[in-house]
VOPAGU-2260 file (C-alpha; in pm, 1 decimal, decimal comma):
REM VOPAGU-2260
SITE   aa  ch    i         X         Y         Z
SITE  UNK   A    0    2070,7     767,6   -2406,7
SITE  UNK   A    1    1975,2    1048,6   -2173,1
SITE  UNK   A    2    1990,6     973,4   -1828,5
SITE  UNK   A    3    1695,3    1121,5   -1639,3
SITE  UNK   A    4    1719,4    1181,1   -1188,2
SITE  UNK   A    5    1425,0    1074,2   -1062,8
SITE  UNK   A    6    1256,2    1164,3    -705,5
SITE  UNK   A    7    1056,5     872,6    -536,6
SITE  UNK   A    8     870,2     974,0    -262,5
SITE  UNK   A    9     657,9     685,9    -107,4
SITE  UNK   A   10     489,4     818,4     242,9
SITE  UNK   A   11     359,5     442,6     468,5
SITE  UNK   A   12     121,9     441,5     747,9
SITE  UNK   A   13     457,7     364,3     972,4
SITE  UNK   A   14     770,7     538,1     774,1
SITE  UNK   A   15     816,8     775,3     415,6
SITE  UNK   A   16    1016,6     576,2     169,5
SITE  UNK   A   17    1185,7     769,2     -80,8
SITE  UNK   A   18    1507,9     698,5    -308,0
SITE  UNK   A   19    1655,9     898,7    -600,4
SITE  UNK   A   20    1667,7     689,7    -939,9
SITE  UNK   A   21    1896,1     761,3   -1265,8
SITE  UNK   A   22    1709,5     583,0   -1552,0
SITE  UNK   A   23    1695,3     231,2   -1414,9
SITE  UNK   A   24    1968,8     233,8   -1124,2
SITE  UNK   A   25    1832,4     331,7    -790,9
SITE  UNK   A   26    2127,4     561,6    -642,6
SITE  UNK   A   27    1998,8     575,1    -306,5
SITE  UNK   A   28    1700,7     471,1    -111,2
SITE  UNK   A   29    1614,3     515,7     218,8
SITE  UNK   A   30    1308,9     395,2     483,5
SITE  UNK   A   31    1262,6     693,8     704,2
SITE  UNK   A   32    1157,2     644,7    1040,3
SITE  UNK   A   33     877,8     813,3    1216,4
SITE  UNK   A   34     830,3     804,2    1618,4
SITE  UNK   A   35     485,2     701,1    1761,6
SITE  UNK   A   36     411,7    1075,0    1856,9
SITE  UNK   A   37     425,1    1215,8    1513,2
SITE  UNK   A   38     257,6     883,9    1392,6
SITE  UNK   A   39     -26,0     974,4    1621,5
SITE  UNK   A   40    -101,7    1292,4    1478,2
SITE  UNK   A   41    -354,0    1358,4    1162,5
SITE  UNK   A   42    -196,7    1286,3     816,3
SITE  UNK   A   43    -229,6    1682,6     759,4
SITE  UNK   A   44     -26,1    1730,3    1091,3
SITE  UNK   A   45     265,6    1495,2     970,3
SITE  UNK   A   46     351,9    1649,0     632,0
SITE  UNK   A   47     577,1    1896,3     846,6
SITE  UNK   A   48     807,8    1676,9     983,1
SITE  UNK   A   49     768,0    1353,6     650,8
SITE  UNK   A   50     843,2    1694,5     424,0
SITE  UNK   A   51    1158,1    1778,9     646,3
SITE  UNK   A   52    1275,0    1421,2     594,2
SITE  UNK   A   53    1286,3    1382,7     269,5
SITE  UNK   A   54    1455,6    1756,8     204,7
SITE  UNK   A   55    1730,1    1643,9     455,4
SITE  UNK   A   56    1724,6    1286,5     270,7
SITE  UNK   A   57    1780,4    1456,6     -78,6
SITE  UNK   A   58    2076,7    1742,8     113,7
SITE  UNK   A   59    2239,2    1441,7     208,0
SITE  UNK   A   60    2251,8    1254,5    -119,0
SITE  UNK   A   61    2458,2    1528,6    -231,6
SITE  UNK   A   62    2189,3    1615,4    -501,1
SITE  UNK   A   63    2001,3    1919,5    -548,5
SITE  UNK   A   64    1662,2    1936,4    -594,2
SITE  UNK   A   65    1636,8    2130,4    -944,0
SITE  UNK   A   66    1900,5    1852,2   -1055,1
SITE  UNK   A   67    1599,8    1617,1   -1066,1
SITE  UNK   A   68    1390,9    1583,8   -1428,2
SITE  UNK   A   69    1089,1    1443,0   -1233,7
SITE  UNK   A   70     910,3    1326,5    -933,8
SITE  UNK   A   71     722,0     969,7    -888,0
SITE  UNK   A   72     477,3     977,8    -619,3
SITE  UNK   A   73     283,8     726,3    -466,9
SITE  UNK   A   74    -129,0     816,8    -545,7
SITE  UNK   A   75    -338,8     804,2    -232,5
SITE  UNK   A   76    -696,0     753,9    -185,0
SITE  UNK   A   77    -793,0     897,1    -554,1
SITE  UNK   A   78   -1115,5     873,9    -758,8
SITE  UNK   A   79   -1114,8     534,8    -891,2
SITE  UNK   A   80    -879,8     476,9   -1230,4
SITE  UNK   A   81    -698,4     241,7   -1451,7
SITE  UNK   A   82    -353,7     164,5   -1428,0
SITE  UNK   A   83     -97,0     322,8   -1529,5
SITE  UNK   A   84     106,0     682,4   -1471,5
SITE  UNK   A   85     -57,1     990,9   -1454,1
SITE  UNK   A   86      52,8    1374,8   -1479,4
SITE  UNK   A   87     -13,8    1631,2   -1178,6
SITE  UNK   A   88    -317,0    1833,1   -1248,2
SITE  UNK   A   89    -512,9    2116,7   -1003,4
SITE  UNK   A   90    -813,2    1801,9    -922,6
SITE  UNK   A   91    -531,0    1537,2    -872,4
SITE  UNK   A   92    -402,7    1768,8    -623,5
SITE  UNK   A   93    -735,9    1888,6    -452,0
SITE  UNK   A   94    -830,7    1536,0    -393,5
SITE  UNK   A   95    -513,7    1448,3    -227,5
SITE  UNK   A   96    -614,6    1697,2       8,8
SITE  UNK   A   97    -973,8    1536,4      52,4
SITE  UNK   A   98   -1072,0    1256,7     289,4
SITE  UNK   A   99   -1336,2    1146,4     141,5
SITE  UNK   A  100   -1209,4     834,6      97,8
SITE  UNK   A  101    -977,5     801,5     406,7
SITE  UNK   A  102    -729,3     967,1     575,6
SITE  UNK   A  103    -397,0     792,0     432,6
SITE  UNK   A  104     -23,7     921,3     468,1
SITE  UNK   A  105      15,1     863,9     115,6
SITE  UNK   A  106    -175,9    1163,0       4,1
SITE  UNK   A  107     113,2    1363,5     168,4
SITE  UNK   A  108     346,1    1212,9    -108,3
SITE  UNK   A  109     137,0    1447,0    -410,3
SITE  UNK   A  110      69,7    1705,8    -184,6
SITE  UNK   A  111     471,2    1772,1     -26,9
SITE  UNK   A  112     610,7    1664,0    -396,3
SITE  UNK   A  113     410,2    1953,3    -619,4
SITE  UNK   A  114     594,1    2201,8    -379,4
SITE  UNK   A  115     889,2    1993,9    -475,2
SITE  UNK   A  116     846,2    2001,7    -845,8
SITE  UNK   A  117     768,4    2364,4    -815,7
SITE  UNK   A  118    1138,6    2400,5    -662,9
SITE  UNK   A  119    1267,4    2174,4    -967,1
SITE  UNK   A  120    1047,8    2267,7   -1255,3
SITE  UNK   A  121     988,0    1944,7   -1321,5
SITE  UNK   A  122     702,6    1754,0   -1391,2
SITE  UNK   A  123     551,1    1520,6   -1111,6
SITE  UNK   A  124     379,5    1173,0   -1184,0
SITE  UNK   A  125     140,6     865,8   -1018,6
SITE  UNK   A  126     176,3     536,4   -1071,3
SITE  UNK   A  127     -98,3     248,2    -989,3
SITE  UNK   A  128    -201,8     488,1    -710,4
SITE  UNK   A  129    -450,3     322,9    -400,6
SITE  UNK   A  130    -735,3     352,1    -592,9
SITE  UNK   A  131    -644,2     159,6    -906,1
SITE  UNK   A  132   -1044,3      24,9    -976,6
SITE  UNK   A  133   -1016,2    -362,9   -1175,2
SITE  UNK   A  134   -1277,0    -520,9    -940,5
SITE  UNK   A  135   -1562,9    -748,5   -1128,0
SITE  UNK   A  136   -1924,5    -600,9   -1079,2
SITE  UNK   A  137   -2020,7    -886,4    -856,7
SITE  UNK   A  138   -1738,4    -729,1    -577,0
SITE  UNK   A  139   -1891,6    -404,4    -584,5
SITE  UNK   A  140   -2213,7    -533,0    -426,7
SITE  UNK   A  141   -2151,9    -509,8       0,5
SITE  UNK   A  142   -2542,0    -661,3     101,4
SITE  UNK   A  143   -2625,9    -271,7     179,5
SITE  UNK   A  144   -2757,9     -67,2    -124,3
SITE  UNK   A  145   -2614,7     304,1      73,7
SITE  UNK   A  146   -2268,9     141,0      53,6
SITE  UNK   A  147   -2049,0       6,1    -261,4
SITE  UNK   A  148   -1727,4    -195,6    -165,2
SITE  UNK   A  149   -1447,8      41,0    -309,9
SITE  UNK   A  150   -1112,3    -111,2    -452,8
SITE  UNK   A  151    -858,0      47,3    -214,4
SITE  UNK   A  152    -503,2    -130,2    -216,2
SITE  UNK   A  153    -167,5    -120,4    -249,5
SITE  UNK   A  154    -178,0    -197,4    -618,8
SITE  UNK   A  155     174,3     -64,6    -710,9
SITE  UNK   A  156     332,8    -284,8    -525,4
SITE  UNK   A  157      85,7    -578,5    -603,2
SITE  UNK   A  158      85,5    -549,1    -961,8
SITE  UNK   A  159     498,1    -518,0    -951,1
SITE  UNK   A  160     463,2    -813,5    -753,5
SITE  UNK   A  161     292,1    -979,0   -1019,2
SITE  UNK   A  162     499,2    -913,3   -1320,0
SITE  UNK   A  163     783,0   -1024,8   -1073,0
SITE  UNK   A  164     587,8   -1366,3    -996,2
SITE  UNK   A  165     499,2   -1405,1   -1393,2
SITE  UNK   A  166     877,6   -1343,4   -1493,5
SITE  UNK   A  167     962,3   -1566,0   -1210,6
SITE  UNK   A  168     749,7   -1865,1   -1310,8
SITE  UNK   A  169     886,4   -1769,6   -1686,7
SITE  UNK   A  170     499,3   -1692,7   -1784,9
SITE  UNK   A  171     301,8   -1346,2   -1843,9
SITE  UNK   A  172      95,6   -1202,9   -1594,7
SITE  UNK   A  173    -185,4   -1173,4   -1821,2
SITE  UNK   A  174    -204,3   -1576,2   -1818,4
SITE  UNK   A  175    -199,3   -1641,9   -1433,4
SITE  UNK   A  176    -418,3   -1715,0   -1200,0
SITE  UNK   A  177    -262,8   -1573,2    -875,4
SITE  UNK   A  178    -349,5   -1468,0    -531,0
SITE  UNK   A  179     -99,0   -1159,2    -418,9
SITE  UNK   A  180    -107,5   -1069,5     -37,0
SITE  UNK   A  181      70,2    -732,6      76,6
SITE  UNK   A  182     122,4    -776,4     457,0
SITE  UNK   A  183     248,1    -470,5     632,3
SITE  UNK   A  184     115,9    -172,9     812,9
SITE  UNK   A  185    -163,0    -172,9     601,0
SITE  UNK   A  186    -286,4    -545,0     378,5
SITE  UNK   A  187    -463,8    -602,0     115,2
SITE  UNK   A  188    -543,6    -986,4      20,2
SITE  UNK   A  189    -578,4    -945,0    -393,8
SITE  UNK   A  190    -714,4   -1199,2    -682,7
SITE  UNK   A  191    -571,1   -1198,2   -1043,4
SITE  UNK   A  192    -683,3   -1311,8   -1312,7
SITE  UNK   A  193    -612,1   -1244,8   -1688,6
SITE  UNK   A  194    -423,5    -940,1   -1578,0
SITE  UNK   A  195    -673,6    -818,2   -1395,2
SITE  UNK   A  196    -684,1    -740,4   -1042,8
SITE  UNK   A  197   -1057,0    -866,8    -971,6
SITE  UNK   A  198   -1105,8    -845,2    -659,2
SITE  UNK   A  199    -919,9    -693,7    -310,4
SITE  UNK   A  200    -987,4    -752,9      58,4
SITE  UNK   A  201    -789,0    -483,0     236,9
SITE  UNK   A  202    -739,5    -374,6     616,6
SITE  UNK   A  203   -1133,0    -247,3     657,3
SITE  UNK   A  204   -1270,2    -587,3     591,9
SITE  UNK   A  205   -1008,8    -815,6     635,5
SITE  UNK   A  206    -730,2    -899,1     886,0
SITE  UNK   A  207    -637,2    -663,0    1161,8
SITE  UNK   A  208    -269,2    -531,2    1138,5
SITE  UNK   A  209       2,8    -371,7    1308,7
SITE  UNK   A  210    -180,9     -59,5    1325,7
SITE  UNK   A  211    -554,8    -159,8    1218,4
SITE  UNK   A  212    -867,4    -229,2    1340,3
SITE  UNK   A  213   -1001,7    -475,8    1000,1
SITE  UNK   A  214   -1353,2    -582,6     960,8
SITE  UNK   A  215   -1555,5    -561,7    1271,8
SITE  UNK   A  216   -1850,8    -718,4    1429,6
SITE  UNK   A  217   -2136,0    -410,9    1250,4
SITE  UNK   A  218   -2351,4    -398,4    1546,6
SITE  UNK   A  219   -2098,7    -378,6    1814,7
SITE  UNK   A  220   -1950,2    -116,5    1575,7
SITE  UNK   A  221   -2244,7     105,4    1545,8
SITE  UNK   A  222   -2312,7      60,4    1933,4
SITE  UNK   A  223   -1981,5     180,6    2014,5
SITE  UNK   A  224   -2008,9     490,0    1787,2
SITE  UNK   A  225   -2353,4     593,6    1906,6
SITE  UNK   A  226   -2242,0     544,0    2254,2
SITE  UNK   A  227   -2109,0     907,9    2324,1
SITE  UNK   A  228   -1754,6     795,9    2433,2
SITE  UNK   A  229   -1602,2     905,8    2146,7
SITE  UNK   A  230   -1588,8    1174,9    1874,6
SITE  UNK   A  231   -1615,3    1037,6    1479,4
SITE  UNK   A  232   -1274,9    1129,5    1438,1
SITE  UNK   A  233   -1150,1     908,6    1745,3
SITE  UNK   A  234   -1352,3     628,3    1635,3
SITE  UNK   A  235   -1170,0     661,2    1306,4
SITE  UNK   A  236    -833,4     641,4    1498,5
SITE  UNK   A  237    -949,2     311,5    1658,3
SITE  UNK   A  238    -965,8     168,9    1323,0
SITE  UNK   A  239    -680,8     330,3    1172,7
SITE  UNK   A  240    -408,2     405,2    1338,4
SITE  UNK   A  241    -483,7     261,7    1675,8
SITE  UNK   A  242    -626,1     -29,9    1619,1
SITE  UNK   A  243    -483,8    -438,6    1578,7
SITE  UNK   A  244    -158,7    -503,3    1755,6
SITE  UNK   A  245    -141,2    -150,6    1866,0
SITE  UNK   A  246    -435,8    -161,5    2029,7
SITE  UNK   A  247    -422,6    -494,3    2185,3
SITE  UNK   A  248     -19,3    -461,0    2309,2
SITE  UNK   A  249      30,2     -54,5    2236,4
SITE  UNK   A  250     339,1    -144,4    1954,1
SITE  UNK   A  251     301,8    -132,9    1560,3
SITE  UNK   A  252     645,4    -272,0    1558,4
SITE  UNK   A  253     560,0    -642,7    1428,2
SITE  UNK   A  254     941,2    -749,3    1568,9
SITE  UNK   A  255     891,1    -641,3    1897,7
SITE  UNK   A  256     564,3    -858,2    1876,7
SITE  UNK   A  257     758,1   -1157,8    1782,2
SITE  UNK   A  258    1070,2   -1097,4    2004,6
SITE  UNK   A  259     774,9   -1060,5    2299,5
SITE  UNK   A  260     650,8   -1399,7    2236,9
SITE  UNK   A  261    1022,1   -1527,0    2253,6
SITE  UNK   A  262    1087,1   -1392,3    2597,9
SITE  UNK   A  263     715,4   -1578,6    2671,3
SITE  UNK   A  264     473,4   -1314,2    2636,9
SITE  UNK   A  265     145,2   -1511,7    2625,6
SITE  UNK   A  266     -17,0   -1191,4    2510,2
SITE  UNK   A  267     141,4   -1178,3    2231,5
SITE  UNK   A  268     118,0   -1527,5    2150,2
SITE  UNK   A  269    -251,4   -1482,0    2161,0
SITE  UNK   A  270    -286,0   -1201,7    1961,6
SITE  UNK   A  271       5,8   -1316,0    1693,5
SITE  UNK   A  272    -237,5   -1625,7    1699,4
SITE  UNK   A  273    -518,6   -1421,9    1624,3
SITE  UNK   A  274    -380,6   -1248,3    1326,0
SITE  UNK   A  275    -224,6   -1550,4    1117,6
SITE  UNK   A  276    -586,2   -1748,9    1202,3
SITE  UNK   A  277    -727,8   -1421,0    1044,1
SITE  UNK   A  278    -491,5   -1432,7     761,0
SITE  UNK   A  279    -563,1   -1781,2     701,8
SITE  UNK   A  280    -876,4   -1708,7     627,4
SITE  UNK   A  281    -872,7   -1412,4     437,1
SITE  UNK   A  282    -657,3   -1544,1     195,4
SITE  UNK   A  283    -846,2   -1894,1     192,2
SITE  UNK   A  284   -1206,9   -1646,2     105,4
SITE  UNK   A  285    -991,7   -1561,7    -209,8
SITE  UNK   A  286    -873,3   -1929,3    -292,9
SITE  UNK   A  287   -1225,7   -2009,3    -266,9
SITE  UNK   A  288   -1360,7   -1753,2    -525,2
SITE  UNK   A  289   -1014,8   -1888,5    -751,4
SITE  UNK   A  290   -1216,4   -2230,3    -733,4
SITE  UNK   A  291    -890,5   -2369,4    -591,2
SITE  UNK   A  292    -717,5   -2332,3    -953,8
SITE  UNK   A  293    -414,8   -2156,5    -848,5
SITE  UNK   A  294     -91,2   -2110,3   -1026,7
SITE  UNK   A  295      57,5   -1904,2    -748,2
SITE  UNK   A  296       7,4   -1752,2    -371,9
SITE  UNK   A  297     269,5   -1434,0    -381,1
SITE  UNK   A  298     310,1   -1306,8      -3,9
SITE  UNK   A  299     531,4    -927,5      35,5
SITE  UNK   A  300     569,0    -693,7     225,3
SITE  UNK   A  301     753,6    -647,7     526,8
SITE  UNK   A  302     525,4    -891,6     683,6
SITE  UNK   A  303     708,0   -1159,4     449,7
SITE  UNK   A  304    1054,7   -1112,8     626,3
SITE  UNK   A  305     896,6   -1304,9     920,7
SITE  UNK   A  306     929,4   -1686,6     918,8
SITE  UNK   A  307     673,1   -1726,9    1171,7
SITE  UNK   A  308     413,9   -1634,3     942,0
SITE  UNK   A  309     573,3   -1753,2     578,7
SITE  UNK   A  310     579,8   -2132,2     785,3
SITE  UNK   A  311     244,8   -2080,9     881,9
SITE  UNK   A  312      98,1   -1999,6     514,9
SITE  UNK   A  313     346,9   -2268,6     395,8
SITE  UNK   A  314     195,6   -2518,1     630,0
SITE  UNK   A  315    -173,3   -2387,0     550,6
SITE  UNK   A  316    -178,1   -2316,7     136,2
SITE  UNK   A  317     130,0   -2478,1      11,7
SITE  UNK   A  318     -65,7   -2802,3    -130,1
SITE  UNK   A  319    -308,9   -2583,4    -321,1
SITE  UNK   A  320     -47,8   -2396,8    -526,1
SITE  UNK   A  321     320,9   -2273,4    -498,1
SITE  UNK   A  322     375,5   -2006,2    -249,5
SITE  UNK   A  323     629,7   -1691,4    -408,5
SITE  UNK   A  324     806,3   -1493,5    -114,4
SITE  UNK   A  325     884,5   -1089,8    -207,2
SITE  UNK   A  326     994,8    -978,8     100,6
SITE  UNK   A  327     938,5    -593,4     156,4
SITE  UNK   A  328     812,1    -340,7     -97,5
SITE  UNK   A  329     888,0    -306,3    -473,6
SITE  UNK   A  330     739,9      21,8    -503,8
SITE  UNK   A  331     981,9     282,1    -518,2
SITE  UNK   A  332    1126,2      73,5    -833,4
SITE  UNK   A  333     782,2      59,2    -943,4
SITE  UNK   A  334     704,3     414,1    -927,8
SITE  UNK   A  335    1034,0     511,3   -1092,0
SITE  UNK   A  336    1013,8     269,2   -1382,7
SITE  UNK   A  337     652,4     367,5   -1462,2
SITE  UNK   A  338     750,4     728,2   -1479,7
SITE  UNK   A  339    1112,2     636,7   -1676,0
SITE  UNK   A  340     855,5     482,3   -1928,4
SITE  UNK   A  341     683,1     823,3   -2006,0
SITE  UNK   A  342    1011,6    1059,1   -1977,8
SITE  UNK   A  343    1150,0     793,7   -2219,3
SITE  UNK   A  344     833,2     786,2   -2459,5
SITE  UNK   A  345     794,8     430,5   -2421,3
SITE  UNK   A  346     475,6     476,7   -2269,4
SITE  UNK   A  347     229,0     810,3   -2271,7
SITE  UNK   A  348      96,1     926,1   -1925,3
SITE  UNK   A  349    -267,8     965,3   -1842,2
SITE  UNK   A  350    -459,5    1255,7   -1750,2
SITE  UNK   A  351    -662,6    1222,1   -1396,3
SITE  UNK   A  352    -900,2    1100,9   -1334,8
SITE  UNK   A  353   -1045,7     993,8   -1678,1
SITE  UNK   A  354    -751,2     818,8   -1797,2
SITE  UNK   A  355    -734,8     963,9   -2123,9
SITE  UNK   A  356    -374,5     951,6   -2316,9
SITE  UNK   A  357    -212,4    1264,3   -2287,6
């Protein structure tokens, strides 16, 4: 069997993932920090010193970058798709750099990877990117006709999350009904069904996070944008970026939060409070729409590591169904096994953005 070196490059509101795969065996991974200054400047500001990162990563791997065969990046904010992995083209890469539909690090991971590739000569791949569309009509509708609710999420690591859960329980995703909650510097509370993902509730509706702002009060919203305090783009930077614990206690580090409350930090408490009464309902909106027939409540990301809040959704949902802890991200396995698929013809990549079979 040929034995393909694959590039994973993952970029996070709060650190750039990346590891370095060979076939199914992850070599070497690695979280890469970020300090608060360069997380305070525009996405398009930070692929400098994220791109830097990752070519020092690979140096000290001891690999060279036209040793790899391909490159698995995560999709950002794309035109809505299907599932599944999809080859670099010129409009996958043009809309990386657009903002239409937000200003997320992990654009940076297409953008700083084609240069990459180019190095390598090697083709680069998506996989379940943000903007993986599954929602049922009735989502769409927001109760204003100007705006359509958009499935954004992180839907590589919540459908790997799912196959986990189904292989788990010793069942197939396609037969569960499952709520999947990715709790990080960025959420998104998701229903399954059938294998489909029919429905999301992420960070601009939902529950304020480490570094966000969720669903606001509309009027006092609009009022504070017309009031001539701020520009659009530092309203934007309330709500993403600046916002949730940040903004309330000036830390996106959701240990320090806890350790605070430890050393009796009533602050904290309140806040911390705040968020897992959000939570609760967030995820109990979803359990609702279930009709309470739930096989399975999945909670990762690096959220899940805390006890604090696995107790809490313990104490809240565990008589409706079984609650699954995946602590962390499964995406950089994702992303590598969904491009190992193509390179090994098991499965044929898409083209963007109209998901035809290449």
């Amino acid at each position: 069997m040929r034995q393909y070196n694959i590039l994973v490059i993952n970029p996070g509101s709060t650190s750039t993932q990346v590891g370095i795969f060979q076939n199914k065996k992850c070599i070497v991974e690695e979280s890469l920090s970020h300090s608060l200054e360069q997380l305070s400047l525009d996405v398009e500001e930070q692929k400098g010193f994220r791109e830097k990162a990752i070519k020092d990563f690979i140096c000290k791997s001891g690999f060279k970058i036209e040793q790899f065969d391909a490159i698995a990046a995560r999709g950002g904010r794309l035109k809505p798709l299907s599932s599944g992995t999809y080859l670099l083209n010129d409009e996958m890469l043009k809309d990386s750099y657009d903002k239409t539909n937000g200003n997320h690090a992990s654009r940076l991971a297409v953008i700083i990877g084609e240069e990459i590739a180019k190095v390598a000569n090697c083709p680069l791949y998506i996989v379940d990117p943000i903007s993986v569309d599954e929602m049922i009509d009735e989502a769409r509708i927001s109760g204003m006709p100007d705006i359509e609710r958009k499935s954004l999420s992180h839907a590589l690591n919540l459908k790997a999350v799912g196959r986990k859960t189904a292989e788990d329980l010793n069942k197939s995703y396609d037969e569960l009904r499952m709520i999947i909650a990715h709790l990080g510097g960025g959420t998104t509370v998701s229903g399954h069904a059938h294998g489909r993902m029919f429905d999301i509730i992420n960070d601009f509706e939902g529950i304020f996070t480490p570094e966000r702002a969720g669903g606001l009060p509309n009027l006092q919203l609009v009022s504070l944008c017309f009031s001539g305090k701020y520009t659009e783009k530092e309203i934007i930077r309330k709500i993403e970026g600046q916002g949730g614990f940040f903004g309330y206690l000036g830390t996106k580090d959701f240990l320090e939060v806890e350790n605070r409350i430890r050393q009796g930090d009533n602050k904290a408490k309140k806040v911390m409070d705040a968020y897992l009464y959000q939570l609760t309902k967030v995820i109990g909106s979803m359990a609702a729409v279930l009709k309470y027939d739930i096989d399975v409540i999945s909670i990762t990301g690096s959220i899940a590591k805390s006890e604090r809040v696995i107790d809490h959704l313990k104490q809240a949902f565990g008589t409706i169904a079984p609650i699954k802890v995946y602590p962390g991200s499964f995406e950089l396995e994702a992303l590598a096994m969904g491009v190992l698929r193509v390179l090994m013809e098991e499965e044929k990549a898409k083209t963007y953005p109209n998901g035809e079979i290449i």
